[in-house]
Backbone atoms as SQL, in Angstrom:
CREATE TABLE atoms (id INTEGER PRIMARY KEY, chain TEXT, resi INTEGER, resn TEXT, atom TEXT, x REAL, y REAL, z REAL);
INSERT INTO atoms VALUES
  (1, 'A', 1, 'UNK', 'N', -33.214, 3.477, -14.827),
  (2, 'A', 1, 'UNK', 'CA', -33.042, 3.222, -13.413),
  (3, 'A', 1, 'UNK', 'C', -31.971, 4.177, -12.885),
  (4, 'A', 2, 'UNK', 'N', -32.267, 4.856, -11.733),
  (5, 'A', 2, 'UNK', 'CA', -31.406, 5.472, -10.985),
  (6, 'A', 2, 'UNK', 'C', -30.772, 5.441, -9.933),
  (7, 'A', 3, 'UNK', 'N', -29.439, 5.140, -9.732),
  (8, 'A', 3, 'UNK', 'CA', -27.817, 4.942, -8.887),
  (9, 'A', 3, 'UNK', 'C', -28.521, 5.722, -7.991),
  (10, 'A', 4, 'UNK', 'N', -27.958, 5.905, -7.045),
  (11, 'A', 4, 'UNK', 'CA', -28.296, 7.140, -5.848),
  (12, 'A', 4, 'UNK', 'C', -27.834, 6.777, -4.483),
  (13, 'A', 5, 'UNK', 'N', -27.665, 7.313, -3.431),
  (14, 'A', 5, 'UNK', 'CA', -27.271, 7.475, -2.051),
  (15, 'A', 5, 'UNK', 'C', -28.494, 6.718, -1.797),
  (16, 'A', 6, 'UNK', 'N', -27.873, 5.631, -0.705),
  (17, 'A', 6, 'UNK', 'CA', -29.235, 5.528, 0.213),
  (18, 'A', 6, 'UNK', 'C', -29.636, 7.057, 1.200),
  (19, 'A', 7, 'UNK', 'N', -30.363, 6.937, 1.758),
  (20, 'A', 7, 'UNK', 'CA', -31.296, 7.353, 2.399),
  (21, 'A', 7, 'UNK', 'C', -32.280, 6.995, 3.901),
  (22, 'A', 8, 'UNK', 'N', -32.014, 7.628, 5.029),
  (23, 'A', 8, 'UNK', 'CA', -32.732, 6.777, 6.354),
  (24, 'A', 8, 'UNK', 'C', -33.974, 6.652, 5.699),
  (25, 'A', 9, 'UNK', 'N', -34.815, 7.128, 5.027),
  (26, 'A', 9, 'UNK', 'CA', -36.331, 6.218, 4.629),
  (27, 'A', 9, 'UNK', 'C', -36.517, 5.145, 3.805),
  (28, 'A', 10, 'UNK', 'N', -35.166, 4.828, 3.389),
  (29, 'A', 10, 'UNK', 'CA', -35.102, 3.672, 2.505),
  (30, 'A', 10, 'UNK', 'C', -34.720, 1.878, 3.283),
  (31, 'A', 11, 'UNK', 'N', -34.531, 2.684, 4.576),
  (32, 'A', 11, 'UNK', 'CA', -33.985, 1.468, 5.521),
  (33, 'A', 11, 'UNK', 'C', -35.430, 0.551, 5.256),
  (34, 'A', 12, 'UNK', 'N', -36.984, 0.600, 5.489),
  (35, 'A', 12, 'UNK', 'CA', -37.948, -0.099, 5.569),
  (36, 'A', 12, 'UNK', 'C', -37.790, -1.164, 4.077),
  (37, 'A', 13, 'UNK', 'N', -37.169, -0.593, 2.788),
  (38, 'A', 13, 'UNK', 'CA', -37.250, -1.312, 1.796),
  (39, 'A', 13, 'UNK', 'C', -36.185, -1.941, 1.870),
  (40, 'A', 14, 'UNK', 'N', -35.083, -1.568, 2.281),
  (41, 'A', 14, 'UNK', 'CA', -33.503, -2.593, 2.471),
  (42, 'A', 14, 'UNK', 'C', -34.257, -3.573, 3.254),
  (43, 'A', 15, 'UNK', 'N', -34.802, -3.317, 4.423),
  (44, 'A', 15, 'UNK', 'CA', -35.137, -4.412, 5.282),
  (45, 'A', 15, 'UNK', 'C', -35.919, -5.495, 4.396),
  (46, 'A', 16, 'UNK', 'N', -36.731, -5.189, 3.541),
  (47, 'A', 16, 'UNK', 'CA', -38.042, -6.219, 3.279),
  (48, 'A', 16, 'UNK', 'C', -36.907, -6.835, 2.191),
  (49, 'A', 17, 'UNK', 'N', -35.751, -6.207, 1.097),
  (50, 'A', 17, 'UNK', 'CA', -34.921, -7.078, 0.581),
  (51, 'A', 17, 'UNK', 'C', -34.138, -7.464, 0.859),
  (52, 'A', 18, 'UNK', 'N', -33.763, -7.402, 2.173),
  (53, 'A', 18, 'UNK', 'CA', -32.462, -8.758, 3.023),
  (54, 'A', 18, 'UNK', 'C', -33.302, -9.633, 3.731),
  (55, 'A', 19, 'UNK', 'N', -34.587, -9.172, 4.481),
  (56, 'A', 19, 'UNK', 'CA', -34.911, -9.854, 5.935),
  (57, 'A', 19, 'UNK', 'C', -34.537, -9.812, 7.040),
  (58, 'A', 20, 'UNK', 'N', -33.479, -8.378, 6.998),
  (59, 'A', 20, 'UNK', 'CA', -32.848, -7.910, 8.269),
  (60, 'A', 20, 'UNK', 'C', -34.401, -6.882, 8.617),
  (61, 'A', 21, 'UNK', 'N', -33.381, -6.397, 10.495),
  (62, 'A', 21, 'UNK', 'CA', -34.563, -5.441, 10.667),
  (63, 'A', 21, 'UNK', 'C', -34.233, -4.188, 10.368),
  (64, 'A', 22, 'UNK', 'N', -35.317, -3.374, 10.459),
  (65, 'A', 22, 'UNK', 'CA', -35.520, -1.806, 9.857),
  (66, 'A', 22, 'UNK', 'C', -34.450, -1.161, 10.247),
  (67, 'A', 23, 'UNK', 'N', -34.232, -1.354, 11.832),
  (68, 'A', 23, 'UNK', 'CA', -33.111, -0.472, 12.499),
  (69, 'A', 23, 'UNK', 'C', -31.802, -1.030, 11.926),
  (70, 'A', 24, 'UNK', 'N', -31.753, -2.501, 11.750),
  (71, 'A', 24, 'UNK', 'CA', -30.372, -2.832, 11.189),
  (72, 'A', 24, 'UNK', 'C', -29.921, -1.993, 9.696),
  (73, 'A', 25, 'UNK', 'N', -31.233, -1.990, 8.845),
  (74, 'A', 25, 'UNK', 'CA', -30.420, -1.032, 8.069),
  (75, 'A', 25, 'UNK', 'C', -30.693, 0.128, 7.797),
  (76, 'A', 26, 'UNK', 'N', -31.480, 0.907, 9.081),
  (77, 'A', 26, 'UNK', 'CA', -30.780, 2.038, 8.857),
  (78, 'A', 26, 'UNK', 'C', -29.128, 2.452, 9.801),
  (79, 'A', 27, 'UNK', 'N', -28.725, 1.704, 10.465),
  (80, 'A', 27, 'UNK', 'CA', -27.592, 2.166, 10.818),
  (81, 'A', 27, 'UNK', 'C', -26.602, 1.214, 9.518),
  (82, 'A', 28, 'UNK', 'N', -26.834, 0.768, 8.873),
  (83, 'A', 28, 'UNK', 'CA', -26.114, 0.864, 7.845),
  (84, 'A', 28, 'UNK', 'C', -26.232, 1.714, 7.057),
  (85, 'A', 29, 'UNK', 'N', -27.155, 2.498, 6.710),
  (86, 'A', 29, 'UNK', 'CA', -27.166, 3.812, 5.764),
  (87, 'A', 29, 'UNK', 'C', -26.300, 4.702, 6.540),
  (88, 'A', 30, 'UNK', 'N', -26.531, 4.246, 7.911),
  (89, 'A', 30, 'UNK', 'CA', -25.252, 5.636, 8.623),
  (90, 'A', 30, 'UNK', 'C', -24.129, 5.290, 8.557),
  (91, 'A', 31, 'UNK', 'N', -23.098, 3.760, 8.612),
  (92, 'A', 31, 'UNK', 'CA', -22.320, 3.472, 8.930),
  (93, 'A', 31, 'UNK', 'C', -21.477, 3.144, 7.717),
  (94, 'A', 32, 'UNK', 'N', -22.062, 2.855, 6.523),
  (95, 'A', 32, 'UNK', 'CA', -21.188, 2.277, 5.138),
  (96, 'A', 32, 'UNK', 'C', -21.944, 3.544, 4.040),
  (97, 'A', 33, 'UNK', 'N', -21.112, 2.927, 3.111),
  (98, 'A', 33, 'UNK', 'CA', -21.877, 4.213, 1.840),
  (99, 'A', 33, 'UNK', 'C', -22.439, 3.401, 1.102),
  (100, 'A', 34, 'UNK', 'N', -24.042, 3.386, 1.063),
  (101, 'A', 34, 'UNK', 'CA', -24.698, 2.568, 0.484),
  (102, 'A', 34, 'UNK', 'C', -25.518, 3.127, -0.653),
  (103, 'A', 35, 'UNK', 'N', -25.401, 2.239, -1.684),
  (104, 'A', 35, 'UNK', 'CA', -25.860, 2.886, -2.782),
  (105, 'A', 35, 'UNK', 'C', -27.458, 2.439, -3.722),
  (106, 'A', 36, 'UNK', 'N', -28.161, 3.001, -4.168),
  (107, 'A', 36, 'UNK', 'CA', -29.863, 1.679, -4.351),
  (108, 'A', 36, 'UNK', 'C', -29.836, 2.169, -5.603),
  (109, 'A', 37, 'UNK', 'N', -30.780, 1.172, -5.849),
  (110, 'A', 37, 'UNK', 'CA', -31.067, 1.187, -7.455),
  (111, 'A', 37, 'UNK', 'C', -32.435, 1.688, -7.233),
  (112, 'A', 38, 'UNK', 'N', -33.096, 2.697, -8.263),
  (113, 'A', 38, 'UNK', 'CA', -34.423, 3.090, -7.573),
  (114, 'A', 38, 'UNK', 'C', -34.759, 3.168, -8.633),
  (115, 'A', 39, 'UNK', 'N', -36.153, 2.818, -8.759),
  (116, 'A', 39, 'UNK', 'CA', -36.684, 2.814, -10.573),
  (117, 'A', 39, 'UNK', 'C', -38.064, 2.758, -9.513),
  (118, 'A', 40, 'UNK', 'N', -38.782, 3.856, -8.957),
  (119, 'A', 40, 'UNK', 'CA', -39.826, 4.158, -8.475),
  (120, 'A', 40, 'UNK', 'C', -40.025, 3.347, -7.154),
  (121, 'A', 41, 'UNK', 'N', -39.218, 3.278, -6.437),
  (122, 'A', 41, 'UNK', 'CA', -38.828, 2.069, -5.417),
  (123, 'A', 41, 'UNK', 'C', -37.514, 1.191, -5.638),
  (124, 'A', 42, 'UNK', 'N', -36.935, 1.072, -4.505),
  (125, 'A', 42, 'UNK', 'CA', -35.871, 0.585, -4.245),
  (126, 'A', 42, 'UNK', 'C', -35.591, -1.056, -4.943),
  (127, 'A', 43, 'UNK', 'N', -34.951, -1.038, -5.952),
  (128, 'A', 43, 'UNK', 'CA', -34.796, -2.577, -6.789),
  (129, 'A', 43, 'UNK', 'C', -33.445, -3.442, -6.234),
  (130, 'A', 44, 'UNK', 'N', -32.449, -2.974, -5.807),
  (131, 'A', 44, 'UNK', 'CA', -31.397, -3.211, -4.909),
  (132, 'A', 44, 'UNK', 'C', -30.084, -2.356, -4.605),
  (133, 'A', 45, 'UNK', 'N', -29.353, -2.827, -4.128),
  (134, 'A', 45, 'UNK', 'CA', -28.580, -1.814, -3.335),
  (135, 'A', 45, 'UNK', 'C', -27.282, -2.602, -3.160),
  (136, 'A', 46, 'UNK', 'N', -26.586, -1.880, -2.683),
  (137, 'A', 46, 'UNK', 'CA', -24.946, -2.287, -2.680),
  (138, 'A', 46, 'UNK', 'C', -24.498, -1.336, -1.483),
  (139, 'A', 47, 'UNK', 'N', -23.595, -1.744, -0.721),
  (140, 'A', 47, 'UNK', 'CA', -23.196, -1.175, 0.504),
  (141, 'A', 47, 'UNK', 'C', -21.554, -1.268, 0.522),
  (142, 'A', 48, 'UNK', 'N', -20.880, -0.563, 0.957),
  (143, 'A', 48, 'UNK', 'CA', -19.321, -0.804, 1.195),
  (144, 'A', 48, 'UNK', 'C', -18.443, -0.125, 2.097),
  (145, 'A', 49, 'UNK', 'N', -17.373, -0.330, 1.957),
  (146, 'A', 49, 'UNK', 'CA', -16.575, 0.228, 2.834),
  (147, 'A', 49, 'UNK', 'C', -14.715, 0.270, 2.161),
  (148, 'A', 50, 'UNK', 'N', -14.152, 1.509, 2.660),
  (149, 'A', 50, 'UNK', 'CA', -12.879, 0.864, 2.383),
  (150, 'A', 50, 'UNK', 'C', -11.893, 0.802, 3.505),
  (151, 'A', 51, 'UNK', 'N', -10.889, 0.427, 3.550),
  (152, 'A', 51, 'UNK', 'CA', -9.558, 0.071, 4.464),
  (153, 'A', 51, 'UNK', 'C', -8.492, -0.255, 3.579),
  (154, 'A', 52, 'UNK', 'N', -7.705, 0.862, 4.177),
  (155, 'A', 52, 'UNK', 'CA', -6.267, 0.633, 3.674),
  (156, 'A', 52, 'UNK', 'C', -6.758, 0.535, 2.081),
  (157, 'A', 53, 'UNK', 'N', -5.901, -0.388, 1.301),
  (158, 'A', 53, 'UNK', 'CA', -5.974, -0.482, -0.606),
  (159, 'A', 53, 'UNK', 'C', -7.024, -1.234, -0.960),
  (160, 'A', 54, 'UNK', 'N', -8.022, -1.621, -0.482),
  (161, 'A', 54, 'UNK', 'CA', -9.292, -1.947, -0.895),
  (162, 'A', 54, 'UNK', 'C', -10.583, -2.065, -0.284),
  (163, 'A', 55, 'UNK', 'N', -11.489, -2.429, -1.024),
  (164, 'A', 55, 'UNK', 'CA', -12.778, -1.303, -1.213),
  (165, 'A', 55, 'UNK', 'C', -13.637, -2.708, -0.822),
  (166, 'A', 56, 'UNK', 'N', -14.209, -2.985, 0.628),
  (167, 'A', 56, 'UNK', 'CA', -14.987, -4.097, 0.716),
  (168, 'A', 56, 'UNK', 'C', -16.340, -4.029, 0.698),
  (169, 'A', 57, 'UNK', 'N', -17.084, -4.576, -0.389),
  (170, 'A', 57, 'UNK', 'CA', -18.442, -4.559, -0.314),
  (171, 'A', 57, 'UNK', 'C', -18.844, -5.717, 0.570),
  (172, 'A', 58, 'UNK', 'N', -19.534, -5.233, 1.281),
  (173, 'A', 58, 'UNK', 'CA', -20.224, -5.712, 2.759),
  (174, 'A', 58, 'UNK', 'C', -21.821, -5.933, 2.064),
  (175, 'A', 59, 'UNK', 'N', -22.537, -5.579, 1.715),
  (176, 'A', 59, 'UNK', 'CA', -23.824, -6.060, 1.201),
  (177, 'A', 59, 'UNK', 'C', -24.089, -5.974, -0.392),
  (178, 'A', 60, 'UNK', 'N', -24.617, -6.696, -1.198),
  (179, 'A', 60, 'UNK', 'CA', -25.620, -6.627, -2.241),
  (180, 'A', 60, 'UNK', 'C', -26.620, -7.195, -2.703),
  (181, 'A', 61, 'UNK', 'N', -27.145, -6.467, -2.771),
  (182, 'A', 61, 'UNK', 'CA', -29.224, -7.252, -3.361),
  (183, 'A', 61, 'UNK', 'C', -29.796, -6.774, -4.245),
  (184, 'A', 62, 'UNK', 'N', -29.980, -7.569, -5.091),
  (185, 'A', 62, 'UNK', 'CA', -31.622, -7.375, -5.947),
  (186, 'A', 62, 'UNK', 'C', -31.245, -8.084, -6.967),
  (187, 'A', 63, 'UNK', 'N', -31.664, -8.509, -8.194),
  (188, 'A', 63, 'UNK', 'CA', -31.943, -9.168, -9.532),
  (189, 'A', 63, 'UNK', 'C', -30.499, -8.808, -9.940),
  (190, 'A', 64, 'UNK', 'N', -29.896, -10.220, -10.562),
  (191, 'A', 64, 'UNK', 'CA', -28.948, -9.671, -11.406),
  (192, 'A', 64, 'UNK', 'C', -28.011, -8.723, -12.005),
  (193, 'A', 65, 'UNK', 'N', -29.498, -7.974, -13.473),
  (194, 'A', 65, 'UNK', 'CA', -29.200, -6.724, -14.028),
  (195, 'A', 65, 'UNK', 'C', -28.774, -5.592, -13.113),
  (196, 'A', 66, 'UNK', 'N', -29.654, -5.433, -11.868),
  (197, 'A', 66, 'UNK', 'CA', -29.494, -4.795, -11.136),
  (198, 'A', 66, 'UNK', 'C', -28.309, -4.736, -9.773),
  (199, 'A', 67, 'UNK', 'N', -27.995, -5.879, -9.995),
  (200, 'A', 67, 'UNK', 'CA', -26.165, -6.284, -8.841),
  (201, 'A', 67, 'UNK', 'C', -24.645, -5.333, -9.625),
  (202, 'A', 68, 'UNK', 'N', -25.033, -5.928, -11.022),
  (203, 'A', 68, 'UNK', 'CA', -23.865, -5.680, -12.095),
  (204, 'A', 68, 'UNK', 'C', -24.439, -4.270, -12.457),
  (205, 'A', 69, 'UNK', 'N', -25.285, -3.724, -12.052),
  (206, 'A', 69, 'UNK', 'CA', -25.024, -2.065, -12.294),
  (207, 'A', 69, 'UNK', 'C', -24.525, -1.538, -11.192),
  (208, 'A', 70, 'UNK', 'N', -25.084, -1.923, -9.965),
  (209, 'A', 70, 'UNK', 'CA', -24.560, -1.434, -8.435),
  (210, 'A', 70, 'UNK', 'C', -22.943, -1.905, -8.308),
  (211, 'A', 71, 'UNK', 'N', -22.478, -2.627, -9.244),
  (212, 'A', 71, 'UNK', 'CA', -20.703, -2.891, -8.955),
  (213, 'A', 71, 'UNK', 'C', -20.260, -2.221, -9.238),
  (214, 'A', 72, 'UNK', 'N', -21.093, -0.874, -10.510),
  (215, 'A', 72, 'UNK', 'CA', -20.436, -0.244, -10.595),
  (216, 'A', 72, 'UNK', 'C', -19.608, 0.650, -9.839),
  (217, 'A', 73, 'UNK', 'N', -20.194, 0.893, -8.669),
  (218, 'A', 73, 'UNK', 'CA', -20.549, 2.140, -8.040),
  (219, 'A', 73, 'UNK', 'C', -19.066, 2.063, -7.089),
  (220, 'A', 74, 'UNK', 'N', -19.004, 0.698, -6.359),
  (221, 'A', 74, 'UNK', 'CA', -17.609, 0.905, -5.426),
  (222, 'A', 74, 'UNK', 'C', -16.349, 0.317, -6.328),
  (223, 'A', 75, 'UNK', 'N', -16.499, -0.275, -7.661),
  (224, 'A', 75, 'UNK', 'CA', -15.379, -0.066, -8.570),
  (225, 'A', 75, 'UNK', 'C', -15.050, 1.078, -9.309),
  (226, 'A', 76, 'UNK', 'N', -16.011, 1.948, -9.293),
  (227, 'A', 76, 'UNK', 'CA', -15.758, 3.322, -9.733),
  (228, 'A', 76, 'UNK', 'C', -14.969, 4.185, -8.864),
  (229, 'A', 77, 'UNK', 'N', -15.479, 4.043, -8.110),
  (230, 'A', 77, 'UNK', 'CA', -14.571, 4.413, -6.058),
  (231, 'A', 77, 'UNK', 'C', -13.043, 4.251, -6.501),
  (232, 'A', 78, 'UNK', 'N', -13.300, 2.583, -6.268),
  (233, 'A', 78, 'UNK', 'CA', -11.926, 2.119, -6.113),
  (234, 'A', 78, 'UNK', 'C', -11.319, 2.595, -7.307),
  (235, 'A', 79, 'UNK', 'N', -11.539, 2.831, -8.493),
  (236, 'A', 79, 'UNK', 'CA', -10.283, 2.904, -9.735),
  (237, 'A', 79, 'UNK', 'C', -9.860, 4.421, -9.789),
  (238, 'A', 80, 'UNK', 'N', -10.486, 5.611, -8.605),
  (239, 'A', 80, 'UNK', 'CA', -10.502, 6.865, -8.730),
  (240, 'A', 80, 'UNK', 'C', -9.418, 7.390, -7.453),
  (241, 'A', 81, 'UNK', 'N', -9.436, 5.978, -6.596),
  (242, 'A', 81, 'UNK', 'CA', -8.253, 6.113, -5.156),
  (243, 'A', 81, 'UNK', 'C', -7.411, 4.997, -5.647),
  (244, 'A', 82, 'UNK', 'N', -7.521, 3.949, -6.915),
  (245, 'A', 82, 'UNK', 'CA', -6.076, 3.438, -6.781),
  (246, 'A', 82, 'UNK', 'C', -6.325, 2.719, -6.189),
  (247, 'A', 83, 'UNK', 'N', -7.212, 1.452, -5.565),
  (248, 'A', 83, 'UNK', 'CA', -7.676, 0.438, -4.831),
  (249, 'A', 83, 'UNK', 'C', -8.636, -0.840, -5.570),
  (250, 'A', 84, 'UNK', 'N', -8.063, -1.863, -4.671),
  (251, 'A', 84, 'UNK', 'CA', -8.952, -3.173, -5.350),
  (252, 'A', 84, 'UNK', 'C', -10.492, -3.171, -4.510),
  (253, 'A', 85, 'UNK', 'N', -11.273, -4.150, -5.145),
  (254, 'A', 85, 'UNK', 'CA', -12.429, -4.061, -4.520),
  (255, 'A', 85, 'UNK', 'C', -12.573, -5.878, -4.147),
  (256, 'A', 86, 'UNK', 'N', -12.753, -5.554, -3.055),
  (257, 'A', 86, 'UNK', 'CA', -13.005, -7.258, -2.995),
  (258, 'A', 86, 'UNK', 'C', -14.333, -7.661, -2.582),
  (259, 'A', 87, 'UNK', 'N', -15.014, -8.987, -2.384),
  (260, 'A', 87, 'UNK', 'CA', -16.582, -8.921, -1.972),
  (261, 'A', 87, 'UNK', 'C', -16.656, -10.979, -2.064),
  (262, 'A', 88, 'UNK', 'N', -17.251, -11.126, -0.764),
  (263, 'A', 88, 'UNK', 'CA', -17.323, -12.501, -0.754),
  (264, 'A', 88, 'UNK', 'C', -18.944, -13.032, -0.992),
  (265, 'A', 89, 'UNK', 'N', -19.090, -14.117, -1.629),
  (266, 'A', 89, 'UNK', 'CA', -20.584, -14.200, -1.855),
  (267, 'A', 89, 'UNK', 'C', -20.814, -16.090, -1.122),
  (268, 'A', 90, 'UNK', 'N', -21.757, -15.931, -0.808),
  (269, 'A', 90, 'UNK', 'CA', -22.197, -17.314, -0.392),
  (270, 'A', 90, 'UNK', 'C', -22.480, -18.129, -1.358),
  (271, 'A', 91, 'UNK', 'N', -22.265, -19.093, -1.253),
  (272, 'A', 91, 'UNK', 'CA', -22.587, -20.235, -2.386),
  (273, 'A', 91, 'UNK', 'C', -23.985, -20.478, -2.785),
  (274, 'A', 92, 'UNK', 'N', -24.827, -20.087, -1.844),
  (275, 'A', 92, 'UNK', 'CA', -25.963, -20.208, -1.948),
  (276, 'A', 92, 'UNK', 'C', -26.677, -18.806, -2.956),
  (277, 'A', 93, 'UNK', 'N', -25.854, -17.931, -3.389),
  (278, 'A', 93, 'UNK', 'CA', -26.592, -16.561, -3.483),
  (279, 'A', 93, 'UNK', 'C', -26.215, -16.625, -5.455),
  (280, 'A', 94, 'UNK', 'N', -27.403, -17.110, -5.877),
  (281, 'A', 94, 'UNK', 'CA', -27.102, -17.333, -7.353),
  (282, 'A', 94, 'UNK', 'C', -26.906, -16.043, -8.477),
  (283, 'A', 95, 'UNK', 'N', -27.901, -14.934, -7.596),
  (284, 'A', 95, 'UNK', 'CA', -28.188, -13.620, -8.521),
  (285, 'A', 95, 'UNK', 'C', -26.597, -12.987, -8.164),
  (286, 'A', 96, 'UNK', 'N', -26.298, -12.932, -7.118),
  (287, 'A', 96, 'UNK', 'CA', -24.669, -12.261, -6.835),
  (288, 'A', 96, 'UNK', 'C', -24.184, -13.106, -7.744),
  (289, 'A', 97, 'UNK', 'N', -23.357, -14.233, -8.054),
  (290, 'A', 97, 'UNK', 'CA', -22.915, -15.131, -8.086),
  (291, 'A', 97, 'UNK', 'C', -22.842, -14.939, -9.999),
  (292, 'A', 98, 'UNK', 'N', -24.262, -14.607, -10.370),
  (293, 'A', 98, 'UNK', 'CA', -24.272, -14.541, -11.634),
  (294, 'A', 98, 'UNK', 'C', -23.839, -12.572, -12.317),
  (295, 'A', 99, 'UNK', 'N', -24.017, -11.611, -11.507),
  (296, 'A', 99, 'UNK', 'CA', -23.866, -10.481, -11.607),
  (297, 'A', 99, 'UNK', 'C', -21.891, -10.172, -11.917),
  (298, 'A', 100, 'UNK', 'N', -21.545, -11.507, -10.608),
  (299, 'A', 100, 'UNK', 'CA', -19.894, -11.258, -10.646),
  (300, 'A', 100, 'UNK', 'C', -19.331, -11.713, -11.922),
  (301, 'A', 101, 'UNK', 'N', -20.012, -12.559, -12.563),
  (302, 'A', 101, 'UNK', 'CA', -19.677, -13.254, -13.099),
  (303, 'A', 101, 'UNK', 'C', -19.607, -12.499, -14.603),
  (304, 'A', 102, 'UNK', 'N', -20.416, -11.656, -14.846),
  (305, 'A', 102, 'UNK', 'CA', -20.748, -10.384, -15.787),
  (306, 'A', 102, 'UNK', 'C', -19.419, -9.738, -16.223),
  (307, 'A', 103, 'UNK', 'N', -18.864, -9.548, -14.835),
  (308, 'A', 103, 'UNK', 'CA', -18.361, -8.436, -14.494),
  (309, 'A', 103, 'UNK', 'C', -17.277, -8.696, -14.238),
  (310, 'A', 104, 'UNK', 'N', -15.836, -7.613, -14.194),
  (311, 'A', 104, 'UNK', 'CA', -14.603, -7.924, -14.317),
  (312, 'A', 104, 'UNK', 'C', -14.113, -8.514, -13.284),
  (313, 'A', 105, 'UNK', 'N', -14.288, -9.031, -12.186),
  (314, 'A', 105, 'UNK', 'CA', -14.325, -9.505, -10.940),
  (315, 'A', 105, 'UNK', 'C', -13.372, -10.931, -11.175),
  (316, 'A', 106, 'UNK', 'N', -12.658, -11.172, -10.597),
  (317, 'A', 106, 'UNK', 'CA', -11.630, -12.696, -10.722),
  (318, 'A', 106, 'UNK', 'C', -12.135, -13.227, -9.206),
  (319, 'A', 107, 'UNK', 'N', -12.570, -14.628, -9.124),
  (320, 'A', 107, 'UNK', 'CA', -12.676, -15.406, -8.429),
  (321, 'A', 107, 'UNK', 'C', -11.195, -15.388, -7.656),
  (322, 'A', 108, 'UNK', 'N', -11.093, -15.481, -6.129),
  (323, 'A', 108, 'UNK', 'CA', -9.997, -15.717, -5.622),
  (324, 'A', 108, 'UNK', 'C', -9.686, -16.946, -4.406),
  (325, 'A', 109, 'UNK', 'N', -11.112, -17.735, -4.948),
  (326, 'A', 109, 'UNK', 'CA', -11.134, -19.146, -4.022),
  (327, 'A', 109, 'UNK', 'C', -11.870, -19.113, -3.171),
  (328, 'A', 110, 'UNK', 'N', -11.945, -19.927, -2.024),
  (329, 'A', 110, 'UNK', 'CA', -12.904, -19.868, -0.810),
  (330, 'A', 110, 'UNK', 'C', -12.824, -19.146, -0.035),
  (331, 'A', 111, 'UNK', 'N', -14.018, -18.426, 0.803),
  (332, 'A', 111, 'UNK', 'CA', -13.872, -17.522, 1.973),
  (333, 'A', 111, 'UNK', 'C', -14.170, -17.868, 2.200),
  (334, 'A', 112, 'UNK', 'N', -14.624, -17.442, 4.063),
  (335, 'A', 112, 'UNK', 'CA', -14.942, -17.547, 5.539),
  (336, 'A', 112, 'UNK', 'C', -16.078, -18.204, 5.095),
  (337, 'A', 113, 'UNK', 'N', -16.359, -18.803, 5.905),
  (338, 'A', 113, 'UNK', 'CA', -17.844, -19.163, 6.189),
  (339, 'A', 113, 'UNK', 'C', -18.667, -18.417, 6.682),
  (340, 'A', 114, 'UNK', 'N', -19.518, -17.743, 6.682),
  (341, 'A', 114, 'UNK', 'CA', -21.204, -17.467, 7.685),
  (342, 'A', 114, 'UNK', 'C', -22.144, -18.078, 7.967),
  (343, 'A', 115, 'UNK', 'N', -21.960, -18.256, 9.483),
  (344, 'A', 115, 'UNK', 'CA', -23.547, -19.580, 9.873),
  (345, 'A', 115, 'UNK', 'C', -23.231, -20.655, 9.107),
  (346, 'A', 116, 'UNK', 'N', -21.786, -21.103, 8.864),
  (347, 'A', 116, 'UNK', 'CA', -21.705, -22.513, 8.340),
  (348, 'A', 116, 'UNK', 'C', -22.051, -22.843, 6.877),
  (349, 'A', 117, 'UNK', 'N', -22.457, -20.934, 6.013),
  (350, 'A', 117, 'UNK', 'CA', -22.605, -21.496, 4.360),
  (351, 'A', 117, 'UNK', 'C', -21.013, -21.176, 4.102),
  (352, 'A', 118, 'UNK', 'N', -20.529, -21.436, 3.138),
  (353, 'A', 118, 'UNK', 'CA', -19.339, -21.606, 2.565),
  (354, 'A', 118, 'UNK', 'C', -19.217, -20.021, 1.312),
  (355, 'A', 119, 'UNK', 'N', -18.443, -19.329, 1.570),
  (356, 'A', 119, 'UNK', 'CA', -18.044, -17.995, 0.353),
  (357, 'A', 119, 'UNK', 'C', -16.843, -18.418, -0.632),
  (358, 'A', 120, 'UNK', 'N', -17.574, -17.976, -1.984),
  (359, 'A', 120, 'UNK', 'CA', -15.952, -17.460, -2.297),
  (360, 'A', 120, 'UNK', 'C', -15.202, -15.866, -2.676),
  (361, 'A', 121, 'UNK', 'N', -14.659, -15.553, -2.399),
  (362, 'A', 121, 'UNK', 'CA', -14.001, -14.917, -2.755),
  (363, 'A', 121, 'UNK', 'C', -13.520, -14.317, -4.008),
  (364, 'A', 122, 'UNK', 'N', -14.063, -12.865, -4.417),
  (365, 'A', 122, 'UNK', 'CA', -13.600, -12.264, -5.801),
  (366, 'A', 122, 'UNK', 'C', -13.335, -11.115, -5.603),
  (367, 'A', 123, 'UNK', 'N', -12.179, -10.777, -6.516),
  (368, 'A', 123, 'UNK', 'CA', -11.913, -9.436, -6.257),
  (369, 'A', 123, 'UNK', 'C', -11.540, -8.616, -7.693),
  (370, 'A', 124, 'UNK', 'N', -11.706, -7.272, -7.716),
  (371, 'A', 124, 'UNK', 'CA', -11.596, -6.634, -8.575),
  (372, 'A', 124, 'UNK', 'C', -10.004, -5.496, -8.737),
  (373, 'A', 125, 'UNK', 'N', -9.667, -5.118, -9.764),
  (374, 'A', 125, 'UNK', 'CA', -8.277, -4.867, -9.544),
  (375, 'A', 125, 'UNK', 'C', -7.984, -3.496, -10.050),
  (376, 'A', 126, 'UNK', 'N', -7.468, -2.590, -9.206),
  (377, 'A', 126, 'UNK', 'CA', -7.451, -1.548, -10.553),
  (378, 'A', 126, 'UNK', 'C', -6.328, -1.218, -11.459),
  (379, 'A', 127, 'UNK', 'N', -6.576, -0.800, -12.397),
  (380, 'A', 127, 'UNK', 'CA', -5.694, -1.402, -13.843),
  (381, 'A', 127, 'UNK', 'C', -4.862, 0.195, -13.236);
C-alpha cells in the first residue's frame, strides 16, 4: 500500500469515505495536508494541520490497519519540527479508536463534543 499526497481527483473518493460532499473535500485537499492510503484506490486518508507546537489531525478514515499507518505520516511531521500531535476521536468511531490504541498515542481525557457525540482526547509526544 502506498502513503501519498492527496490529490483534487481524489476529493470524489474522500467524499464516498466520510459522506461529506465532493467540494467539501476538495477544499480540504487545498486547505490541510492530506495524506491517502492508495492500494489501487483510495483505502483511507488522514488530514492535518499544525499551530504553534502541535500537529492537529483534523480528519481520519478507513480500516484500522490502514488509520495506524496514516499516523504515521503527521507523527513523522511532528518528531522532524519538535512538536506534539494531538487528534480527538468520537466515541462512536471504533476503527480510530482501535488504530490509537496501536499506536504511541496517550489518551488525554474528554474533548469537545460534535453535534452532541462526546471525544476523547489523545495526544502524541515527541521524545
Amino acid at each position: 500500500m502506498e502513503i501519498r499526497d492527496a490529490i483534487e481527483a481524489d476529493a470524489e473518493r474522500l467524499a464516498a469515505l466520510t459522506g461529506a460532499p465532493v467540494d467539501v473535500m476538495r477544499n480540504l485537499v487545498h486547505d490541510r495536508t492530506v495524506r491517502v492510503a492508495d492500494d489501487d484506490g483510495v483505502e483511507g486518508f488522514v488530514s492535518y494541520d499544525a499551530t504553534d507546537h502541535t500537529v492537529h489531525v483534523t480528519q481520519l478514515e478507513g480500516p484500522p490497519e490502514v488509520c495506524e499507518r496514516l499516523l504515521e505520516e503527521p507523527t513523522r511531521f511532528a518528531d522532524r519540527e519538535g512538536m506534539d500531535v494531538e487528534l480527538l476521536v468520537p466515541e462512536d468511531d471504533g476503527a480510530t479508536r482501535e488504530a490509537i490504541e496501536r499506536s504511541d498515542f496517550d489518551e488525554r481525557g474528554p474533548g469537545p463534543r460534535f453535534d452532541g457525540t462526546p471525544t476523547t482526547r489523545y495526544r502524541w509526544s515527541a521524545e
